[in-house]
N, C-alpha and C positions, 0 to 999 in steps of 0.2 A: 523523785522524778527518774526515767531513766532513762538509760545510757544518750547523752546528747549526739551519740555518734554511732554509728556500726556496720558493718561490714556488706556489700551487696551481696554475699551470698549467704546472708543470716536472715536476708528478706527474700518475702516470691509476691506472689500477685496478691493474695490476698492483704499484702499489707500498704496498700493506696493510702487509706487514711493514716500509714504512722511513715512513710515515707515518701509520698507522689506517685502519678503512674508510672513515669519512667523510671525511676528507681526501683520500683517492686517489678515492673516487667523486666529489667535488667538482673535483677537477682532472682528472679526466676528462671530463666534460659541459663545463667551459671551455675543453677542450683538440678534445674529437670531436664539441660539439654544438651551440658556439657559433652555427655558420654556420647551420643547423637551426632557431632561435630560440628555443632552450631559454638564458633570461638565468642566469647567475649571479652573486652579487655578485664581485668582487675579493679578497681575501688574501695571507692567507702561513701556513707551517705549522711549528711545531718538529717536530724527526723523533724517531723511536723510539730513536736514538744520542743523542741529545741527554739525553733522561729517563736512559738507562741510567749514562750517565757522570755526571749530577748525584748519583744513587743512589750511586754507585760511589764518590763523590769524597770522601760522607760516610759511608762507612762502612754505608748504612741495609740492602742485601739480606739480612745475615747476623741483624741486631736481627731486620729485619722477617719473616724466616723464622723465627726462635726464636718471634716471639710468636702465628704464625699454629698453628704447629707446639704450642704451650698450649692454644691455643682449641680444638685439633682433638684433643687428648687428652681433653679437657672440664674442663681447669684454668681457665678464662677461657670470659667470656659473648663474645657474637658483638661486641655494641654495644663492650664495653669494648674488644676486640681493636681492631676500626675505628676507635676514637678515638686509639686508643696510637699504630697506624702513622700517622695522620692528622697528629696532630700531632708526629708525628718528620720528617717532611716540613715542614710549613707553617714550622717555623722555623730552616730550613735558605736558605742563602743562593744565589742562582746564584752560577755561576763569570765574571768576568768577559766571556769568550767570547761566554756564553750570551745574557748580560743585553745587552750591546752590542749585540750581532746583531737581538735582541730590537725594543732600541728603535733600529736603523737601518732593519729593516723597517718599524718603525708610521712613522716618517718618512716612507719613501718613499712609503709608503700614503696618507698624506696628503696628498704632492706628486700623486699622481697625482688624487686624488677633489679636490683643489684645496683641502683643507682642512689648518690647524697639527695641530690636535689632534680629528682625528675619532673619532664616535662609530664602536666596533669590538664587535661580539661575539665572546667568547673560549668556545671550545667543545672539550669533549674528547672526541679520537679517537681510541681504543684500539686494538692491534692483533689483538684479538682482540672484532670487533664488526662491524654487519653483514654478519654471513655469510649463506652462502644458507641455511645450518640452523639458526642464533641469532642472533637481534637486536640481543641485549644491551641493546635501546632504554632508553634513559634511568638507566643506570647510573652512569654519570660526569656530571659539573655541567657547567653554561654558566651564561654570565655575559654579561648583555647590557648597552647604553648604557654600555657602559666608556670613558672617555676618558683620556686623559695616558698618560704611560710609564711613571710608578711605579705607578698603578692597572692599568695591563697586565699588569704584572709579577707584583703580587700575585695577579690573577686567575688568570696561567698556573702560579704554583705551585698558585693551590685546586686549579688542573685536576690538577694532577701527585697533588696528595692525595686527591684524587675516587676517584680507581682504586682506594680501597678506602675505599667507603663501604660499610655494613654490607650494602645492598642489590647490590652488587658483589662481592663476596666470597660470600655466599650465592650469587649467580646462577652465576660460576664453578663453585660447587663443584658448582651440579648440572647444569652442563654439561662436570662434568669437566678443568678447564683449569689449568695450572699456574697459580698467583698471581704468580710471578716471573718463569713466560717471558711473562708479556704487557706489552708498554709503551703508552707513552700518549704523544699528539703534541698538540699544542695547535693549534687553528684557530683564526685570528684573521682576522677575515672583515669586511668593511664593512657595517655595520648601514642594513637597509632602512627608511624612515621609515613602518614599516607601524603606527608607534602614531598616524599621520595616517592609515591606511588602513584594512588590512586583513591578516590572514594565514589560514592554513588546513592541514589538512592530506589529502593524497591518494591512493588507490590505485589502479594499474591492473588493477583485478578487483573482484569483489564481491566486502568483507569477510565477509556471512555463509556465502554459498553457494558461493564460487570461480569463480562464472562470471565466464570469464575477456572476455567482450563487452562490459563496459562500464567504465567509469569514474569511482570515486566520490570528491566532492569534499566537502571539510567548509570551512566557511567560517565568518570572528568578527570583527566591528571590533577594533580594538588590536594586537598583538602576540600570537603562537598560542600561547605557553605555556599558559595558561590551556583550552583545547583538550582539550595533552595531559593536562595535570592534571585534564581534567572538569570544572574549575570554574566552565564557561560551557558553554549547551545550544546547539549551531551550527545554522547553514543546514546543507541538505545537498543536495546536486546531483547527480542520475547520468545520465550522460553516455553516449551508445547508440553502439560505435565503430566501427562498419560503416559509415555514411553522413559519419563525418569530415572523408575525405576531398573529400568534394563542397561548395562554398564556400556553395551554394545551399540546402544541408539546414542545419538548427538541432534538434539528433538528443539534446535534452534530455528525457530520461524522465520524471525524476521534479525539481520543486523545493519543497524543503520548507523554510517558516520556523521558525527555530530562536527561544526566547527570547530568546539572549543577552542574559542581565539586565545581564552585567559586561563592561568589555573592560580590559586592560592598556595601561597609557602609558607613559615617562617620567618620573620620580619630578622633581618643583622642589626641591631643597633636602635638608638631611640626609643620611646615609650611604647611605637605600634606593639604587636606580637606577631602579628601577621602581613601578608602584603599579596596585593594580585600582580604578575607577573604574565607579561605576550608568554604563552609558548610558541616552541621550534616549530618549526614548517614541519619534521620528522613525527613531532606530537600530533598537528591537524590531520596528518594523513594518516594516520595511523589508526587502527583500534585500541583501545585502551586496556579490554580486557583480552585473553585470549577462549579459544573455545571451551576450555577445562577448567576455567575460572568461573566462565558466565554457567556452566553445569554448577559448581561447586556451590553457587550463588544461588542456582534454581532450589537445588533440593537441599539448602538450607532455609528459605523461605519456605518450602513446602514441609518441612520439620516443624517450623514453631508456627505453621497454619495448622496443622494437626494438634498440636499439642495445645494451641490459646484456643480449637473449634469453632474458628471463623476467618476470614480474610484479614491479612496483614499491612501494615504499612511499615518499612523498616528501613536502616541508614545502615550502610556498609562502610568498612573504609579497609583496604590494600597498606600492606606496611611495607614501604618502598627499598628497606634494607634488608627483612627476612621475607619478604614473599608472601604472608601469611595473608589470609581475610578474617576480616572479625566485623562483628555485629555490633555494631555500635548504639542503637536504639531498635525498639519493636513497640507499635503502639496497634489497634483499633484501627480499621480501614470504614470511615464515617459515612461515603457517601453512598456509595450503593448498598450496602449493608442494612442503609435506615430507609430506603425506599421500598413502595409495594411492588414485587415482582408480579402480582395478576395486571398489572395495567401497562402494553406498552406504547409511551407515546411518541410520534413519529414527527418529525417538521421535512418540510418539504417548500420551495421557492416555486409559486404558482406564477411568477409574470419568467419575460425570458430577459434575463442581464446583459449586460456588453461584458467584457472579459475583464475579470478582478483586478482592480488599485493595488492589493497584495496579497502574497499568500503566507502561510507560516502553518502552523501544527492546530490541529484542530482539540480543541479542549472541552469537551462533551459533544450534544448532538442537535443543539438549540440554531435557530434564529432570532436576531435583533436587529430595530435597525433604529436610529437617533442621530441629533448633531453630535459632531468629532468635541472633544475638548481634547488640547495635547496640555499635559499636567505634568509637571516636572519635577515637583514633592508636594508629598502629604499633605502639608501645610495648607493647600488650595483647597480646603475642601468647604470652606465658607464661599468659596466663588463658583461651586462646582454644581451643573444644575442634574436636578434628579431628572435620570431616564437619557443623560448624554452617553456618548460612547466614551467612555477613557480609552486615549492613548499616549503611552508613556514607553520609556526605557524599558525600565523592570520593577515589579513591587517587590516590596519586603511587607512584614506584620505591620508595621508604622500605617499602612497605605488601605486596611482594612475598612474603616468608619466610612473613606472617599469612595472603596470600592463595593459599597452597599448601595451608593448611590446612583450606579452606572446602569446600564440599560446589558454594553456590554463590554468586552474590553481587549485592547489589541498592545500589544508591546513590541518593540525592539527585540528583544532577548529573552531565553531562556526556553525550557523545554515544557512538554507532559507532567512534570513530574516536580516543577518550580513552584515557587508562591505563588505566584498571581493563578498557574492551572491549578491548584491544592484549592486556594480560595473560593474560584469561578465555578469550583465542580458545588463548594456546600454552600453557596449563595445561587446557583443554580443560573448562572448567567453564560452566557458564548463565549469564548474568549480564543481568538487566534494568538499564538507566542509565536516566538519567533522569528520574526517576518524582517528584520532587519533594519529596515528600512520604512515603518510605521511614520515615526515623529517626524522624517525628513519631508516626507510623502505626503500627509495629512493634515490638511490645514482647519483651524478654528473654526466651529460653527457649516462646515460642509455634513449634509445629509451625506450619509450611508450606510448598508446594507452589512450586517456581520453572519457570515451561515457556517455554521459548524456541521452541517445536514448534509456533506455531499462527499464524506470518506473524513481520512485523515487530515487530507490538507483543505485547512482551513480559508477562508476566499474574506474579503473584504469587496464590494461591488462599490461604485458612487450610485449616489443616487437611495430614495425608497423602495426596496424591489417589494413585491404583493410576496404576501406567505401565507401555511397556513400548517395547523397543527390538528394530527388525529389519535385520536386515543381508540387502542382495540383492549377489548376485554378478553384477555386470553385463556380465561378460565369459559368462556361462554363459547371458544372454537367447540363442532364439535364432533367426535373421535369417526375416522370415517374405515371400512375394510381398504378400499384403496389407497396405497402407500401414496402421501401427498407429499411432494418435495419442491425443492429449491433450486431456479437460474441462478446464480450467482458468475457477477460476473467479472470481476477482481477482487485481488486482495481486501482491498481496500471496502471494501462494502461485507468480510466475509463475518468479523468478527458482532456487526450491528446490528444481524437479524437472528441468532443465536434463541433468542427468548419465544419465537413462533414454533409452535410445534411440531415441525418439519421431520421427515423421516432419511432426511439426509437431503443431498446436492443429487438434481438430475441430468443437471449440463452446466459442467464450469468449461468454459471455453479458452483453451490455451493461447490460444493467439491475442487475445485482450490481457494477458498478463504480459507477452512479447509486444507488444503497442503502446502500454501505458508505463509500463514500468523498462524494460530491456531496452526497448524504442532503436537497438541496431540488428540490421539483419543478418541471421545467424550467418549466413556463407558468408558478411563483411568481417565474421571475427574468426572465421576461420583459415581464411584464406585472405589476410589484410594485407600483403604485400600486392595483391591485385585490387586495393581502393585504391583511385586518384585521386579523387574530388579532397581538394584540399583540409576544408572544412566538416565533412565526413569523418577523416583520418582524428581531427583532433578532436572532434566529441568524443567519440569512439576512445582515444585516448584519455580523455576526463574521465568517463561512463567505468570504464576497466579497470580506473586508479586502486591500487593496493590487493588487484586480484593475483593467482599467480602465473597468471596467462588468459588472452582474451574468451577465447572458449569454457575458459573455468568462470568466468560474470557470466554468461549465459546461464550456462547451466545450475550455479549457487542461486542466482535468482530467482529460476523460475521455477528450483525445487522448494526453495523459501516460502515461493509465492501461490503454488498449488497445493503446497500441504500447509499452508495457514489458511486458503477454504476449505481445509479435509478437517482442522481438529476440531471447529467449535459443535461438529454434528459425529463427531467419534465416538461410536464404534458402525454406526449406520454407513451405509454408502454412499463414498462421493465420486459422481463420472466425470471424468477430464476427458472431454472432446481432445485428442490430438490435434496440433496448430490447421486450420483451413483458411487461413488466405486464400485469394485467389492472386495470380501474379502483379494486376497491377497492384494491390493492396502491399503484397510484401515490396515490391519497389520503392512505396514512398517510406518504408522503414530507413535509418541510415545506414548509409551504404550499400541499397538496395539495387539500385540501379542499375548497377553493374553486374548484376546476377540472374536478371529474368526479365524473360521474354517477351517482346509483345504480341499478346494472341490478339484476336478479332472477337474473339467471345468470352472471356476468363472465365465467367459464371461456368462451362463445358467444358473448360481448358485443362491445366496444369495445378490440379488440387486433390487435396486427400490422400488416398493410398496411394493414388496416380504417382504424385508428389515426392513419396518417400523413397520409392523404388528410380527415381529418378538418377541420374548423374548430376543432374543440376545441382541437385538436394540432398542425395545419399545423407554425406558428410553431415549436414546439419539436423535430419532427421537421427543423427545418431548421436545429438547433442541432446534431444528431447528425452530418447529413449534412458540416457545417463541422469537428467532431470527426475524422469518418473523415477528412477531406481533408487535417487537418493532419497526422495521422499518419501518414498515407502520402505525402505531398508534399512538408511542411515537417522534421518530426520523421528523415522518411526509412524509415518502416516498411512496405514498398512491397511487401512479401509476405501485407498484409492483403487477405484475401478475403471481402466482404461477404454479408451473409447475410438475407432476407427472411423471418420467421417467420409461419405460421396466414395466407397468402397464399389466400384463397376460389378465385380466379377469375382466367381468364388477363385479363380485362377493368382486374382488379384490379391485378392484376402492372403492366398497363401505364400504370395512373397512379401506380404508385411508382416505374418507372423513371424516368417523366417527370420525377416532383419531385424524384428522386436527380440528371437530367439537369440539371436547373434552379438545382441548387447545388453544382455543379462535378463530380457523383458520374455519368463518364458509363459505361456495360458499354462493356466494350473499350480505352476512353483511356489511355493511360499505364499499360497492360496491368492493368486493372481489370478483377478478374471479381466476378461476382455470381450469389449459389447462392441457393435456395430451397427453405424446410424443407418436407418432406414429411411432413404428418401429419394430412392431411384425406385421407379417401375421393377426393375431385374430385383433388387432386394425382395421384393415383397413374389413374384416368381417365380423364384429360385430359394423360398426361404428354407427350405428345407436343407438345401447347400449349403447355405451361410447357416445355418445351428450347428451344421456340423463342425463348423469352425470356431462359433461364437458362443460366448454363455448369454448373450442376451441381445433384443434389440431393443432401439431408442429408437421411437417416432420421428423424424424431421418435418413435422407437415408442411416449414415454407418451402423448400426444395421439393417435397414429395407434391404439391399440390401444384407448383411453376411448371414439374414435368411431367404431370401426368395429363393436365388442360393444356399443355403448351404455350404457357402466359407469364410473360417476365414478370417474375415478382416487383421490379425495381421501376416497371413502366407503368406514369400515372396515368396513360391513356388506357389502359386496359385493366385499371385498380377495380371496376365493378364485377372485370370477372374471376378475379384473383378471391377465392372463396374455399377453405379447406372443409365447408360441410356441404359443397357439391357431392351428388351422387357418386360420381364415379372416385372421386377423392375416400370415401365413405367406404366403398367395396374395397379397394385397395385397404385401410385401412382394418375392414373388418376379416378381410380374408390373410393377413398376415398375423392378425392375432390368434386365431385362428390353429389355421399353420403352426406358429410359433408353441403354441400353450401345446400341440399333437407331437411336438418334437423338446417338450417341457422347455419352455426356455421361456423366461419373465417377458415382457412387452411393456416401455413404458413411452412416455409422449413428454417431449418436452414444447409448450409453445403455450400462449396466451387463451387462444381458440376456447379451453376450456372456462375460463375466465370470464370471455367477454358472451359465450353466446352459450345460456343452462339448453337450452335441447343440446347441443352439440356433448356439451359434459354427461346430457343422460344416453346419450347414444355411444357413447367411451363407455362408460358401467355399466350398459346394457351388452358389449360386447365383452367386457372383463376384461378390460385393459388393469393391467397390475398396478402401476404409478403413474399418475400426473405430476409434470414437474411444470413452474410457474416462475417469474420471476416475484420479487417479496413482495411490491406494492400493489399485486394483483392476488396475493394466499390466501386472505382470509375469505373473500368472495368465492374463490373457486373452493375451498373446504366444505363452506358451507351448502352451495350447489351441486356438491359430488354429494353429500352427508342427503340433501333430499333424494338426490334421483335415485342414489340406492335404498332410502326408504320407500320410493316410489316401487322400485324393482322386488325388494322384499313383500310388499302388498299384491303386486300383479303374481310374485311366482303362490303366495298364497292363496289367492284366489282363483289357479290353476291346477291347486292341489286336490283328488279328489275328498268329499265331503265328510270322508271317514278321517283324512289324513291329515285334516282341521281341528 
């Protein structure tokens, strides 16, 4: 037979069947990626020959087949089953061989890290586990802060008995897998001091949406079990990996503080090894990682995604006495990897709700909706009815067999990136985490409504709200000469529609990232000594915690937050409307009130360029201007194309370029362009002026159609005549394009109009409008309606041609 033991970096991937998948993925990144700087700790691994022959020695495959072969008759419960083989193993002896081999590795293990008796994690790696189509995550035990050779020992038999924990044996059976052709190898690995640090865990893609551009990190002081059990709410970092590779970009999208109330340490004394511990109020506030950690983190993931040629799921851990990061697992990222990318399906809540019971993190992109059961362990799942909603604390693996049977599922604790969200994504159910306050909130047997369909935060509704689910065939869009693009209109919706064919963003509007997300008014964080309003001053004071001054939250956010619409359509353009409130709108921001004016008419008032040039505003226009610049220069989102809204007068234009020039935003630099919305009468006029200022114009047709009829867009007594394929609306439109295309400069159109009425989209193609931009749940109708009328226009210029030129 051989060797019962050996080294992970004498194994790599191909050796799954002689040592599990973690084990041969671990000895491969030691073995192919070391030089790369992908760290992993040190070990060694019992092999899949080694378990079989312990089995073999006592007699156990033939018992352990009779009593699996009971349970599967429905002679015996599942739990009993899993206890029976459990403990026909656990009080079985190694063979000499075995146990020797055993502890001459942890020895040498020791000579090497310079320690008699070091701290090892022993961890189980099966041979039928991460695959590229099952996970198997967290079905077999690990055992951390193990020391000595008789505590090795014990632990590597728990591992041998793990292989049929109740939640292992279930998960086999619905992935089909014999019980007895699969072995189990033991990792025994040098434990990170990351209960002095830090751990986390990582994927190379977006867990909800699969966009495969970026890189999401979860991060916790202590040790990362508690992570994956949910029992701590993390940081979370997503990482933009197109500018990676440039030392000079810091290509961080999104960072969010997590509570982590708890972290894991080190157990002093008694049998534990470990213990959950409150962290310091200095921890909850704090980040965990810093900016040069969560890089170091990014394009280590992006290393062993190139090298395994597919998306990753991987466990870090921070060693709190050297500083170091190490890799501590890499496996197969299951779920979007094994779905068809031509179909995408969309859920959408067709009745209208009262305001959500709770909210937490949204975990995929489903609705459900069923009675509550609150479930408190595993154990309940003979009283648990199929198609309820589970709500609980937090699951672990134990809670798998109960969470097959849920409709959908809502907890207390834990992140994106926890069990219960790992689970919910490959059983394909809703699941809000983190919400707090679920089990306190939700009582037995109440209907309610779970939507994961409306951004990141995830809503729980009472009540049955009406839903409804559409599937587009994205391979049947089809390809149109008009560049078709994207509304988008927060963060939060940018990374969901990534898979529609779009040619980029044709209006992300800055002022919905300052309202949903900022929610204070920039002059209130620039000038805070002049807020009264009591309760202003202390959001504001929440909202700012851990920045390094209030104007610095403004500005990290909303470069965060407009170049996480810029990367999932990169290298294509994406336009960012400059903020346009109108004044009452930025008043009800916080802290607004004290900064603007009451006009009689907003809608003609104090907006756009008007706006920037202002004294009122100066100052906070030159917070936006610092926003753009990080996104595109620091962040690396360098396919942003700036946008000037309600610009009166080329006079006007030319004191917003100036103040854009004046703060680093120059047209041209660093292939900076800058568009300008067309939705005044003078725009389309004077367009000649404005080209010479602009590299492009954008359509505004509700403004351009309000002031060309002289009909409040916003008045429902005059909605019949508020009509942007009225004639003179039409002229205005055709004569700018017009214009525009004699002084080369693109023309595109952002609004609905195309959408809802095909003559109107064939009178845009018939004058050569460059791009249509839409908002998502209106693209694939308008694609398909630009794609006829220019088949239409293609037949009419043919049969225009003379007969020779046919």
């Amino acid at each position: 037979m051989e060797r019962p033991v050996v080294w992970l970096e004498e194994v790599g991937r191909e050796d799954v069947a002689r040592v599990g998948g973690k084990n041969a993925s671990l000895g491969e990144m030691i073995r192919a990626l070391g030089h790369a700087g992908v760290r992993v700790p040190p070990g060694f691994a019992t092999t899949a020959a080694a378990y079989r022959a312990h089995l073999a020695a006592h007699g156990l495959p033939e018992r352990i087949r009779a009593l699996l072969d009971a349970y599967h008759a429905g002679r015996a419960s599942l739990a009993d089953t899993g206890a029976a083989i459990r403990r026909l193993i656990l009080e079985t002896e190694f063979a000499p061989d075995l146990a020797d081999a055993i502890r001459s590795a942890y020895a040498e293990l020791g000579r090497r890290l310079g320690e008699a008796d070091p701290a090892v994690a022993v961890r189980s790696s099966a041979t039928a586990e991460d695959l590229p189509d099952a996970s198997f995550a967290g079905q077999q035990e690990t055992f951390l802060n193990v020391r000595g050779a008789r505590a090795l020992l014990d632990a590597c038999r728990a591992c041998f008995a793990s292989l049929f924990t109740d939640r292992a044996i279930a998960y086999r059976d619905l992935q089909g897998f014999d019980h007895l052709a699969v072995a189990l190898s033991v990792c025994v690995q040098a434990m990170v001091r990351a209960d002095l640090g830090a751990a986390g865990i990582m994927f190379s893609i977006d867990t909800e949406s699969g966009f495969p551009g970026v890189v999401l990190i979860n991060a916790a002081w202590g040790l990362g079990e508690p992570i994956v059990q949910g029992a701590v709410d993390p940081d979370r970092y997503l990482v933009f990996k197109a500018p990676l590779s440039d030392p000079a970009k810091v290509p961080i999208l999104e960072k969010t503080r997590g509570a982590k109330a708890v972290k894991m340490v080190y157990a002093e004394g008694g049998s534990a090894r470990t213990a959950l511990v409150e962290t310091t109020r200095r921890e909850r506030d704090a980040f965990v990682l810093s900016d040069a950690e969560i890089l170091e983190l990014a394009r280590a993931a992006c290393t062993i995604e190139r090298h395994y040629g597919r998306p990753m799921d991987m466990e870090w851990a921070k060693d709190g006495a050297t500083g170091l990061i190490w890799i501590v697992q890499a496996r197969p990222e299951t779920v979007h990897a094994t779905r068809q990318g031509a179909v995408l399906r969309t859920w959408r809540l067709t009745g209208k709700p009262r305001p959500p019971l709770l909210t937490g993190a949204a975990v995929g992109d489903r609705i459900a909706a069923g009675p509550v059961r609150v479930v408190h362990s595993p154990e309940a799942i003979a009283d648990f009815p199929e198609g309820a909603v589970l709500v609980t604390e937090q699951t672990d693996p134990d809670w798998v067999p109960l969470m097959k049977r849920a409709a959908a599922i809502v907890t207390d604790h834990g992140g994106t990136t926890s069990h219960a969200a790992i689970v919910s994504r490959e059983l394909g159910l809703p699941a809000v985490v983190g919400t707090q306050l679920a089990t306190r909130t939700l009582r037995d047997g109440q209907e309610v409504t779970v939507s994961c369909a409306e951004g990141p935060e995830g809503r729980v509704y009472d009540g049955r709200v009406p839903f409804a689910a559409t599937d587009v065939d994205l391979a049947a869009i089809p390809a149109t000469r008009t560049r078709m693009m994207l509304n988008i209109a927060s963060p939060a919706a940018a990374l969901r529609w990534w898979r529609l064919p779009a040619k980029g963003v044709g209006l992300a509007r800055m002022e919905f990232i300052i309202n949903a997300v900022i929610k204070a008014h920039p002059m209130a964080l620039v000038r805070f000594d002049q807020v009264t309003d009591r309760a202003a001053r202390q959001e504001i004071e929440r909202l700012t915690r851990g920045f390094p001054d209030k104007p610095s939250y403004f500005v990290e956010t909303l470069a965060r937050g407009i170049a996480l619409i810029a990367a999932p359509y990169h290298p294509n353009p994406v336009i960012v409307r400059l903020s346009d409130f109108k004044s009452n709108e930025y008043a009800h921001l916080i802290g607004g009130a004290a900064f603007e004016p009451a006009e009689e008419n907003p809608m003609l008032g104090l907006r756009g360029a008007s706006r920037y040039a202002s004294p009122r505003y100066r100052e906070a226009f030159a917070l936006e201007c610092r926003a753009v610049k990080m996104a595109r220069e620091v962040i690396g989102a360098d396919n942003i194309v700036v946008m000037i809204p309600f610009c009166r007068t080329p006079e006007e234009a030319d004191r917003v370029l100036a103040l854009m020039s004046e703060h680093g935003l120059k047209r041209g630099e660093g292939g900076l362009q800058v568009y300008v919305m067309c939705e005044i009468p003078s725009n389309v006029i004077l367009a000649e002026a404005f080209a010479e200022r602009f590299d492009g114009f954008s359509i505004g047709s509700n403004d351009l159609t309000q002031l060309v009829l002289g009909v409040d867009r916003d008045n429902a007594e005059l909605r019949e005549l508020f009509d942007e394929r009225n004639e003179a609306v039409r002229r205005m439109i055709a004569d700018v394009i017009r214009r525009a295309h004699a002084a080369h400069r693109p023309v595109g159109i952002c609004g609905e109009a195309p959408s809802n009425y095909p003559d109107f989209a064939a009178f845009l193609v018939e004058q050569g409008i460059d791009s249509i931009s839409l908002n998502p749940d209106g693209f694939v109708a308008a694609v398909r309606r630009v794609a006829e009328a220019e088949a239409a226009q293609e037949a009419k210029e043919r049969m225009s041609e003379p007969a020779a030129a046919r």
